[in-house]
PLY file of the C-alpha trace (Angstrom):
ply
format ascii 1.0
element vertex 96
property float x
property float y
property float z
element edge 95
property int vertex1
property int vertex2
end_header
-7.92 1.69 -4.92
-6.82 4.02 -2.35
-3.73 6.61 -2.12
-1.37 6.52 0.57
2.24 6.85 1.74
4.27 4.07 3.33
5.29 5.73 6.76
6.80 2.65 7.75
7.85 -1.54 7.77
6.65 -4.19 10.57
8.01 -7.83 11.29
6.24 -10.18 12.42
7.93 -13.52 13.35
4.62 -15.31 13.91
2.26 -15.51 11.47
-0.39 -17.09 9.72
1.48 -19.42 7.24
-0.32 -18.21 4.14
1.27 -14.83 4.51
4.46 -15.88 5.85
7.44 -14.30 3.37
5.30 -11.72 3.01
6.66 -7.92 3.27
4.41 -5.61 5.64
4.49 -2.24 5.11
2.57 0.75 7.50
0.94 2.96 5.17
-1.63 5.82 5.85
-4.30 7.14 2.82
-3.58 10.49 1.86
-5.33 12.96 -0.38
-4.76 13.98 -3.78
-2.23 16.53 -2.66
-0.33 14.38 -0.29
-2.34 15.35 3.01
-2.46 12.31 5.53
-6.21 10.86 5.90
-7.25 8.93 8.53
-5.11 6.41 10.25
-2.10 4.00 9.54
-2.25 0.27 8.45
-0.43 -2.63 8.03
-0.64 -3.52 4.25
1.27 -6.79 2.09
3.82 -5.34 -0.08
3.23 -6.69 -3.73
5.10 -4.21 -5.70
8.36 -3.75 -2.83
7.55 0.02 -2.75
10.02 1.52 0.26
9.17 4.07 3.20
7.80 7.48 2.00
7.03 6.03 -1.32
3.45 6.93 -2.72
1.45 3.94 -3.50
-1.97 2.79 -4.49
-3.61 0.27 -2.72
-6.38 -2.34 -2.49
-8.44 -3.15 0.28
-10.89 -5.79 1.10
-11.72 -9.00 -1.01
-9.85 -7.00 -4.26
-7.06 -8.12 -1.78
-7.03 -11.38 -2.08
-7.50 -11.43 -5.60
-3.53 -11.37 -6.63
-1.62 -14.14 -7.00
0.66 -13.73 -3.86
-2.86 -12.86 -1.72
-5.29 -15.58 -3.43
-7.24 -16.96 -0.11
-5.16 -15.51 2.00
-5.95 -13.40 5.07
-4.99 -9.53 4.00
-7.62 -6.81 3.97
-4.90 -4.47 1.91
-2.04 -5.01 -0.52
0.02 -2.08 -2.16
-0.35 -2.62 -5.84
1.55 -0.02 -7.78
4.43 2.78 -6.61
3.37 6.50 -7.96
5.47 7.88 -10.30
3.13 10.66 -11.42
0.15 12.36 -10.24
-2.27 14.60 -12.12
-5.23 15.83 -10.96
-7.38 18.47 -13.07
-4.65 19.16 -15.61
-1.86 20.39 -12.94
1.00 18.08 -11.96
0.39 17.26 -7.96
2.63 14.81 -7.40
6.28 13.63 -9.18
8.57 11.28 -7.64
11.83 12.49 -7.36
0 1
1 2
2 3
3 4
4 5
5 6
6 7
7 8
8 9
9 10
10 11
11 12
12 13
13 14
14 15
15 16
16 17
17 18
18 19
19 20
20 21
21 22
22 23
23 24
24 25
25 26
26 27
27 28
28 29
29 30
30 31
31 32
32 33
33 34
34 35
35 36
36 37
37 38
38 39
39 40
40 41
41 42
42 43
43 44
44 45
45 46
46 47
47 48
48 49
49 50
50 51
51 52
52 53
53 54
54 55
55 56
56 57
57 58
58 59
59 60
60 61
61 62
62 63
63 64
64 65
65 66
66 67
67 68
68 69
69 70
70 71
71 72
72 73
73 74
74 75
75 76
76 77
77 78
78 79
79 80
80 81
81 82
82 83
83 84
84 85
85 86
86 87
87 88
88 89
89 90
90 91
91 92
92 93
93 94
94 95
């Protein structure tokens, strides 16, 4: 699993049907500290996190191994919202 922030949402009116009802989100990986890594991507919403949320996702076959995702066609799902991030015994991240 990945960190990363949801910068964004995307609509897509055409789809593959196996997705379709789906939420899309834009995310982008950051570090440990919050620091943006790399670039934006469109991941399936499991968890219905919202824009500037935290999240932790899962890329690659791990993402089709949820029960929404099963055989579909997603290379990354957001899993779980942060609440609360420790790293090395000091308090990085706390949602509000």
């Amino acid at each position: 699993m990945k960190i990363a922030r949801v910068i964004g949402t995307t609509i897509s009116t055409i789809k593959d049907e196996k997705v379709r009802g789906s939420k899309l989100l834009i995310v982008r990986d950051t570090d440990h500290t919050g620091e943006f890594i790399g670039k934006p991507y469109v991941a399936v919403d499991l968890v219905d996190a919202g824009v500037h949320e935290l999240v932790l996702t899962g890329h690659g076959s791990s993402a089709r191994q949820t029960y929404l995702t099963k055989d579909c066609p997603v290379d990354a799902v957001v899993v779980a919202v942060i609440d609360h991030l420790e790293v090395d015994g000091e308090v990085v991240f706390k949602k509000e």
